[in-house]
The first five atom37 places (N, CA, C, CB, O) and aatype in JSON, in Angstrom:
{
  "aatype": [20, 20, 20, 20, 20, 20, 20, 20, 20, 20, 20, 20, 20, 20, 20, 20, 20, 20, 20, 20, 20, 20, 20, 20, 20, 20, 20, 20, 20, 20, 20, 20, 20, 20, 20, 20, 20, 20, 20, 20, 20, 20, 20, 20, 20, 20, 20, 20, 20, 20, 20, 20, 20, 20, 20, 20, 20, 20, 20, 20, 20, 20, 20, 20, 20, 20, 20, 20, 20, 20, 20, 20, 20, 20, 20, 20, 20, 20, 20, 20, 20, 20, 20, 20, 20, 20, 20, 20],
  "atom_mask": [
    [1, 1, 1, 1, 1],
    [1, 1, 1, 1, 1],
    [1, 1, 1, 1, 1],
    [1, 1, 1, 1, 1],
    [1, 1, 1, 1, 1],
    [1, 1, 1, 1, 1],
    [1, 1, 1, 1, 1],
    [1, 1, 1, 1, 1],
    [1, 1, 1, 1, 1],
    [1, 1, 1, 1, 1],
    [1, 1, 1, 1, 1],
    [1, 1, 1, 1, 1],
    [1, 1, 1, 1, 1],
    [1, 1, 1, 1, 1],
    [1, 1, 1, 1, 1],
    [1, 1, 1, 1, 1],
    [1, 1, 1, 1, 1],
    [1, 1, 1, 1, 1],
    [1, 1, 1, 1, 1],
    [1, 1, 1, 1, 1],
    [1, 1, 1, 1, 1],
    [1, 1, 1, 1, 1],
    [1, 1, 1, 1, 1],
    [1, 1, 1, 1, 1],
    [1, 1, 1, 1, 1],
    [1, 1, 1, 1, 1],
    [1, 1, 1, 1, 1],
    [1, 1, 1, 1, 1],
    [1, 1, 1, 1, 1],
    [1, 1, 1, 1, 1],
    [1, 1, 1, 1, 1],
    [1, 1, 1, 1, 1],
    [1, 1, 1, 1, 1],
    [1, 1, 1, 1, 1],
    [1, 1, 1, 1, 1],
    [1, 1, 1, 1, 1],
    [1, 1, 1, 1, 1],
    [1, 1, 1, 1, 1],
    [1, 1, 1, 1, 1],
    [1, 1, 1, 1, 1],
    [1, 1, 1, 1, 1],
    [1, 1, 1, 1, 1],
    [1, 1, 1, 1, 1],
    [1, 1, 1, 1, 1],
    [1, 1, 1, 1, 1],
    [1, 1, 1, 1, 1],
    [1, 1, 1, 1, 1],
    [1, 1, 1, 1, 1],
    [1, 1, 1, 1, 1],
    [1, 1, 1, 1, 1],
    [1, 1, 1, 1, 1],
    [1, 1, 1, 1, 1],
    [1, 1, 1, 1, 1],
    [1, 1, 1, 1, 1],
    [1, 1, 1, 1, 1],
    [1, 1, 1, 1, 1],
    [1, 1, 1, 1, 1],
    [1, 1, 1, 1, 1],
    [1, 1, 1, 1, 1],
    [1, 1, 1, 1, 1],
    [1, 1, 1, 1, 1],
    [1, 1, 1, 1, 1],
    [1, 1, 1, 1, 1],
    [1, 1, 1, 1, 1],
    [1, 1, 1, 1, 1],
    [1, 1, 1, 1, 1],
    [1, 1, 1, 1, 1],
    [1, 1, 1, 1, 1],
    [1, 1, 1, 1, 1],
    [1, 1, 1, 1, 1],
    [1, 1, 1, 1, 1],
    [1, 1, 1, 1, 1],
    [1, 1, 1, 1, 1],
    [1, 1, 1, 1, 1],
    [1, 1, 1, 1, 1],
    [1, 1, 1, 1, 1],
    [1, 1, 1, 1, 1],
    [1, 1, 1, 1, 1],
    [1, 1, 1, 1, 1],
    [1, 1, 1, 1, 1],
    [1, 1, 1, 1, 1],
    [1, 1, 1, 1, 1],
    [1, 1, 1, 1, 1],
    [1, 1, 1, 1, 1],
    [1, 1, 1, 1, 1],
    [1, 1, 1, 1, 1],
    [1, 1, 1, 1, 1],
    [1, 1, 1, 1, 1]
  ],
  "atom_positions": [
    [[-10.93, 5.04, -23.78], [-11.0, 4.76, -22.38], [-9.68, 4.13, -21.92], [-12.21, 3.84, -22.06], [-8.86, 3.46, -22.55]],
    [[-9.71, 4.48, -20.78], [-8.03, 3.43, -20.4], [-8.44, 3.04, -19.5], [-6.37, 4.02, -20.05], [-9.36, 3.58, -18.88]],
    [[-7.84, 1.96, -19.16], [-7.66, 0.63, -18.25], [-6.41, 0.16, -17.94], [-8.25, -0.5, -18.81], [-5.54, -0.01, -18.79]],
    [[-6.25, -0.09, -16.54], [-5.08, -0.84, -15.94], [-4.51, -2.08, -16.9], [-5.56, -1.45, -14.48], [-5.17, -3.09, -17.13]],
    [[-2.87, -1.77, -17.53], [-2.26, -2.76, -17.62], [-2.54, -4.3, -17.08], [-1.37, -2.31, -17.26], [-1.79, -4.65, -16.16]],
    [[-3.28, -5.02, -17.41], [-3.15, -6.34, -16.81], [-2.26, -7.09, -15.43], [-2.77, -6.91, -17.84], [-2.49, -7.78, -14.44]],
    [[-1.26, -6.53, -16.03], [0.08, -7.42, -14.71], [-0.46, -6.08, -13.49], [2.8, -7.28, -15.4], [-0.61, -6.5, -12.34]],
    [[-0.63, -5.05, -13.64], [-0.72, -3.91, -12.94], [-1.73, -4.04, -12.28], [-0.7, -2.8, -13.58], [-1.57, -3.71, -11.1]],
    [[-2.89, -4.44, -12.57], [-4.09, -4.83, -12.28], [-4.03, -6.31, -11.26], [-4.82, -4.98, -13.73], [-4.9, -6.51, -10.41]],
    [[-2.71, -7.43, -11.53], [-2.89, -8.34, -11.16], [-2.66, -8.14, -9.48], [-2.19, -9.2, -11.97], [-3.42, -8.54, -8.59]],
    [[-1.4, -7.41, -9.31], [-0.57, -7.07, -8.34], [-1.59, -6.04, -7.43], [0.85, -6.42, -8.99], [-1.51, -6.0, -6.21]],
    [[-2.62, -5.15, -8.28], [-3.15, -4.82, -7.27], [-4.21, -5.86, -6.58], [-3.64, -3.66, -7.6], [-4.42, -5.96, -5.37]],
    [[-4.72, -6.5, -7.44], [-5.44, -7.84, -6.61], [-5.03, -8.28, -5.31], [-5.26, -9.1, -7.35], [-5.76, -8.38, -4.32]],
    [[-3.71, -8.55, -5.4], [-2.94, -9.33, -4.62], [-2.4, -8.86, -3.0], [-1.85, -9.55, -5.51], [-1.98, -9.45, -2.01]],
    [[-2.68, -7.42, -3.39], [-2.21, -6.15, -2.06], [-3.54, -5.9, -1.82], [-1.2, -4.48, -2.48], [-3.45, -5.51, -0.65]],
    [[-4.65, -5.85, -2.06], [-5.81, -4.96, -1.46], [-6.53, -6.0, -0.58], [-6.9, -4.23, -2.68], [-6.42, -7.22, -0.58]],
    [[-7.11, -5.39, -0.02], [-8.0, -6.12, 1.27], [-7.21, -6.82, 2.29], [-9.03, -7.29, 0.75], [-6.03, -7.16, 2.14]],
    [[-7.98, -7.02, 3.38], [-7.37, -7.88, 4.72], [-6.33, -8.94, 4.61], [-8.47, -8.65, 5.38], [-5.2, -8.91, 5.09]],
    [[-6.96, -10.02, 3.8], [-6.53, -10.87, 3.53], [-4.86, -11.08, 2.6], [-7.62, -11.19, 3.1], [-4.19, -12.03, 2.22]],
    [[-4.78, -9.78, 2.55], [-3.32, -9.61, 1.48], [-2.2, -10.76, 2.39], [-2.48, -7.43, 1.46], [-2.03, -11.13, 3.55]],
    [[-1.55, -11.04, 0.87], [-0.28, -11.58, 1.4], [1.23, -10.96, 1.78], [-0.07, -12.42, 0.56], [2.16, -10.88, 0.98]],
    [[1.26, -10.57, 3.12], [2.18, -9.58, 4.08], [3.87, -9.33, 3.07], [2.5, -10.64, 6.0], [4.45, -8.28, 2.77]],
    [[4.32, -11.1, 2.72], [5.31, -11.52, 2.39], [5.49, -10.47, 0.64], [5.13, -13.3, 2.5], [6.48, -9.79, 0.35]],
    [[4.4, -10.63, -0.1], [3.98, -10.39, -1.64], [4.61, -9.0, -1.4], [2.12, -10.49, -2.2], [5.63, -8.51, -1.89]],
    [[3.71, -8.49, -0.51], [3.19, -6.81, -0.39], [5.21, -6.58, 0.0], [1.44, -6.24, 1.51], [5.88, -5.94, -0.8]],
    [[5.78, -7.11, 1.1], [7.22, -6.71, 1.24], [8.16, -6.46, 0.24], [7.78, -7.54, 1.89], [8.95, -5.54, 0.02]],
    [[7.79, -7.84, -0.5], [8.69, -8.24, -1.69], [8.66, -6.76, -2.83], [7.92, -9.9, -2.53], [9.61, -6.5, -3.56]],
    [[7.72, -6.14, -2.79], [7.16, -5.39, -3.86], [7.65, -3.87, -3.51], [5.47, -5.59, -3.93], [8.16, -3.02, -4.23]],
    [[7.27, -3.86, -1.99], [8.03, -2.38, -1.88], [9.58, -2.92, -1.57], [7.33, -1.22, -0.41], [10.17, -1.93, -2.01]],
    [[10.32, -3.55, -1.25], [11.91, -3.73, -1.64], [11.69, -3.78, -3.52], [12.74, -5.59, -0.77], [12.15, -2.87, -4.21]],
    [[11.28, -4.44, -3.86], [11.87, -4.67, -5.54], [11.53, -3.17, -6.16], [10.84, -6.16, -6.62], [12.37, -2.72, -6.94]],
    [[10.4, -2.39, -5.88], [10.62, -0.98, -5.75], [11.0, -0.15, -5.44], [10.34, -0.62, -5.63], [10.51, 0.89, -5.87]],
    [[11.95, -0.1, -4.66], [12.66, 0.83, -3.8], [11.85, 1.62, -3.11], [13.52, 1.62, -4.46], [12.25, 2.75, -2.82]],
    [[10.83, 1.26, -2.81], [10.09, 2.19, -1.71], [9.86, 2.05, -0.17], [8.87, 2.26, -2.1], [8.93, 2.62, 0.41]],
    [[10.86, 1.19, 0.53], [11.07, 1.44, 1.35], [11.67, 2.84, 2.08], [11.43, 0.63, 1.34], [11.52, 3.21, 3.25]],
    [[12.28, 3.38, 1.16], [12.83, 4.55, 1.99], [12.17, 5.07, 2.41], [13.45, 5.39, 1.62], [12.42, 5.49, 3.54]],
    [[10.57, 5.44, 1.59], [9.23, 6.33, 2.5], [9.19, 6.2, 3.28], [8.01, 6.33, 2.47], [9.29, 7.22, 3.96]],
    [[9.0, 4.85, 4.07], [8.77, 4.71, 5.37], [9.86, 4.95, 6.34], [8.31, 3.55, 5.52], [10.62, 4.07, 6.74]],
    [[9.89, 5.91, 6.62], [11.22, 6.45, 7.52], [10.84, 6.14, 9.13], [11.51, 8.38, 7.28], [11.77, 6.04, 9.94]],
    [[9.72, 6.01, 9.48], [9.62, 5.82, 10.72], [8.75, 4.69, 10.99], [9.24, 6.94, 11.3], [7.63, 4.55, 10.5]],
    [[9.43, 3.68, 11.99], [9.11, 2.55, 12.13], [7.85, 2.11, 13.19], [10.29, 2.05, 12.38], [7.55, 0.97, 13.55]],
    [[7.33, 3.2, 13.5], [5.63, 3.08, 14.78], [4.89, 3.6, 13.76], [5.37, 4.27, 16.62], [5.44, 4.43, 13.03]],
    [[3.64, 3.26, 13.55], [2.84, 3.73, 13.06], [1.56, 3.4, 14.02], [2.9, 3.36, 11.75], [1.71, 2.75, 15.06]],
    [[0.23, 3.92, 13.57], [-1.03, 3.93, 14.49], [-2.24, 4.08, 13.68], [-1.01, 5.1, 15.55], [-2.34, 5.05, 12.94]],
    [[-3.37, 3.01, 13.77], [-4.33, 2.8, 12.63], [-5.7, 2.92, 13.98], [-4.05, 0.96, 11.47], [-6.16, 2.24, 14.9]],
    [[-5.88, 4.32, 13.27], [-7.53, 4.69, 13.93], [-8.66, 5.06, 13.18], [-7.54, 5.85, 14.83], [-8.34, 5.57, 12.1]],
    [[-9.93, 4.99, 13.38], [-11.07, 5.14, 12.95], [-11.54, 6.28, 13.78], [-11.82, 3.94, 12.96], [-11.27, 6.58, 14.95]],
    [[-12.4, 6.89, 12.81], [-13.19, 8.13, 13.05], [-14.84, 7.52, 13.45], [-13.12, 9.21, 11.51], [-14.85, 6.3, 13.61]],
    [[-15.92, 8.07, 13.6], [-17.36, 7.58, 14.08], [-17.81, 7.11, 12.61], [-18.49, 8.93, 14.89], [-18.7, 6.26, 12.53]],
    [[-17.29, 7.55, 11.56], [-18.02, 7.19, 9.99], [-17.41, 6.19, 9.65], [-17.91, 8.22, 8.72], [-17.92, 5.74, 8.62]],
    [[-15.82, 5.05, 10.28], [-15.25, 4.29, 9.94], [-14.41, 4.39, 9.19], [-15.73, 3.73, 9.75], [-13.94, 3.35, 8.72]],
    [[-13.87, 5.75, 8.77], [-12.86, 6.04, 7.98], [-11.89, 5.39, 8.6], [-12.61, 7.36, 7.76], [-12.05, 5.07, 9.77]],
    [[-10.32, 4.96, 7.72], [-9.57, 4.49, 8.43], [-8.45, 5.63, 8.38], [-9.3, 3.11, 8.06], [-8.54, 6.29, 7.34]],
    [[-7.23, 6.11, 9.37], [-6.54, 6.8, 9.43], [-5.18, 6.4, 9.93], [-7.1, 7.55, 9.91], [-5.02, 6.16, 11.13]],
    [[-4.13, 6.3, 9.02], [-3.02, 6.0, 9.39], [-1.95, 6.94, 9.86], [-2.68, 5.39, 8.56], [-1.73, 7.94, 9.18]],
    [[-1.14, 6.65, 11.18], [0.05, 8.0, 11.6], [1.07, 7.32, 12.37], [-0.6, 9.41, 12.69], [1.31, 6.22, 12.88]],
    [[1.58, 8.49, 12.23], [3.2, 7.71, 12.79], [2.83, 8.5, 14.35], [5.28, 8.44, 11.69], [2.31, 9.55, 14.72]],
    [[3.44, 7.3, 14.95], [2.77, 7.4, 16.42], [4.52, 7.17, 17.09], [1.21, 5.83, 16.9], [5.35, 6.4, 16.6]],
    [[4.73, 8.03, 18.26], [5.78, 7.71, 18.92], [5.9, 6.48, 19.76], [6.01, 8.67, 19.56], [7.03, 6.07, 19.98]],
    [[4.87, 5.85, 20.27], [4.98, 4.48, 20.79], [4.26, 3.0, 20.83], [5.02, 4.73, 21.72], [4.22, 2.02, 21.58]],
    [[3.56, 3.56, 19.21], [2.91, 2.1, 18.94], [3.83, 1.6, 17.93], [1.25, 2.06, 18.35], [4.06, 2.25, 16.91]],
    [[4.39, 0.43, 18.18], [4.37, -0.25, 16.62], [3.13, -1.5, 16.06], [5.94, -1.08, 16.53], [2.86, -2.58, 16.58]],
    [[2.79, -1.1, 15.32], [1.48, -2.2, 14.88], [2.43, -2.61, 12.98], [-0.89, -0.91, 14.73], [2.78, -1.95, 12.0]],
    [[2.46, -3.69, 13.32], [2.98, -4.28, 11.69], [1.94, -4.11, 10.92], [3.41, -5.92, 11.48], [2.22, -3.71, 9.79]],
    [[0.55, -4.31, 11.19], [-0.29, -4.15, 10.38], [-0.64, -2.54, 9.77], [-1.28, -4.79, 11.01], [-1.17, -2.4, 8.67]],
    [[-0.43, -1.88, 10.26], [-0.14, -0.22, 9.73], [1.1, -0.49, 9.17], [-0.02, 1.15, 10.98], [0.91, -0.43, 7.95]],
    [[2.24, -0.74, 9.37], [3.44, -0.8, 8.52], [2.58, -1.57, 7.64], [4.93, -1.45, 9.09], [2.24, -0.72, 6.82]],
    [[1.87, -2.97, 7.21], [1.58, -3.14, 5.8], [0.74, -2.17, 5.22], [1.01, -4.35, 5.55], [0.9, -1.94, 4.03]],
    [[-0.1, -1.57, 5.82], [-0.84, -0.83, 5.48], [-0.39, 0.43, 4.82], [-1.48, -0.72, 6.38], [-0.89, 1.03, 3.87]],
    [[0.68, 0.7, 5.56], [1.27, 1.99, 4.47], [2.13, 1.46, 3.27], [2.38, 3.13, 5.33], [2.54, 2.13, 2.32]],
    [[2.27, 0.45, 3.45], [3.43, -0.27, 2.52], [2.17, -0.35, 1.27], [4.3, -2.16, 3.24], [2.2, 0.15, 0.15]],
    [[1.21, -1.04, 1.83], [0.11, -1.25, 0.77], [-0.22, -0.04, -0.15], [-1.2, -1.62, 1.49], [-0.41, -0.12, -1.37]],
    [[-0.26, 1.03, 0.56], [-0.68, 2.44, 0.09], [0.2, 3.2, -0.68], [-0.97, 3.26, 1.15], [-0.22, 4.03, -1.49]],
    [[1.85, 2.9, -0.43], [2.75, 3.37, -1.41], [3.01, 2.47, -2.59], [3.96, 3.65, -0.79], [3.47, 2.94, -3.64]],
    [[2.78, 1.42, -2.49], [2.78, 0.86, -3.99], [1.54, 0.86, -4.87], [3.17, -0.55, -3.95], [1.51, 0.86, -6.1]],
    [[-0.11, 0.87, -3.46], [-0.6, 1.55, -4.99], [-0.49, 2.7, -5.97], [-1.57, 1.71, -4.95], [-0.73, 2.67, -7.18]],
    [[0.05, 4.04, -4.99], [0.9, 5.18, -5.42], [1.29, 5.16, -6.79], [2.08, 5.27, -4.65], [0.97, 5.7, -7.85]],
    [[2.53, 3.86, -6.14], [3.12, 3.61, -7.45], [3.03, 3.49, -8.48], [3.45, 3.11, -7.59], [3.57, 4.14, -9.38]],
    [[1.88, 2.11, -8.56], [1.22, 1.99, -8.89], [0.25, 2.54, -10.15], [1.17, 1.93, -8.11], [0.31, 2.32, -11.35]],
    [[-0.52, 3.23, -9.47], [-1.14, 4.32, -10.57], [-1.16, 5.23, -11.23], [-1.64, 4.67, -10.52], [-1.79, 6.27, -11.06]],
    [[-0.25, 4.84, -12.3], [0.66, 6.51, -12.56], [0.86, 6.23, -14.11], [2.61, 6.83, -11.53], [1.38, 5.21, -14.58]],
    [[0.44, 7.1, -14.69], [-0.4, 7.24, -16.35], [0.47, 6.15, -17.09], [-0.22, 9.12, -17.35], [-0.09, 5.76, -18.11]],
    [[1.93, 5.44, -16.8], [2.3, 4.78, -18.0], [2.06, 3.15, -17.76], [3.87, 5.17, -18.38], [2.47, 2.29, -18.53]],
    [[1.33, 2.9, -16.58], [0.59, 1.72, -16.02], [-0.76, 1.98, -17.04], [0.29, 1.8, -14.1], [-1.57, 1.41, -16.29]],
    [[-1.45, 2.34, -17.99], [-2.37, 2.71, -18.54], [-2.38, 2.01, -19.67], [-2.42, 3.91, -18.62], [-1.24, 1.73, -20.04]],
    [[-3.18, 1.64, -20.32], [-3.82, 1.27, -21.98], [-4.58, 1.96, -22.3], [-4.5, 0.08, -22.32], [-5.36, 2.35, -21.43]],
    [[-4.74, 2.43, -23.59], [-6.37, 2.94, -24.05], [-6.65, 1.83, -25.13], [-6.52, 4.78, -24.87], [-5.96, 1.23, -25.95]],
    [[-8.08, 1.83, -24.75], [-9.0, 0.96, -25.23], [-9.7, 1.71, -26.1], [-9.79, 0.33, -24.28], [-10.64, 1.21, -26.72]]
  ]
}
């Protein structure tokens, strides 16, 4: 069976849910170089009738909280990718 690396596991703790720390989550996509994804600086966070959430690049919203939100979403990307893995 495999399981998340520990430190890998810790960091996702630390990015998921509301409550994330904005500053953590920045630090992480700069020390990754994944800022470049985000090429466009408006983004737009809508819900469907089932509560799905849906993120887009919008020509005249900027909401920071969609910028963390995608920021959040490319480092779990990162994130999860087979040599972040142990087998147990």
């Amino acid at each position: 069976m495999k399981t998340l690396k520990p430190e890998i596991r810790s960091i996702l703790d630390k990015i998921k849910g509301v409550n994330a720390d904005e500053d953590f989550v920045k630090s992480e996509v700069e020390k990754r170089n994944l800022k470049k994804e985000i090429h466009r600086s408006n983004y737009e966070i809508s819900y469907d009738i089932l509560g799905r959430c849906f993120i887009s690049a919008h020509l005249s919203t900027k909401s920071s909280t969609a910028e963390i939100a995608v920021m959040k979403w490319l480092l779990t990307c990162d994130l999860l990718i087979d040599e972040n893995y142990i087998e147990e």
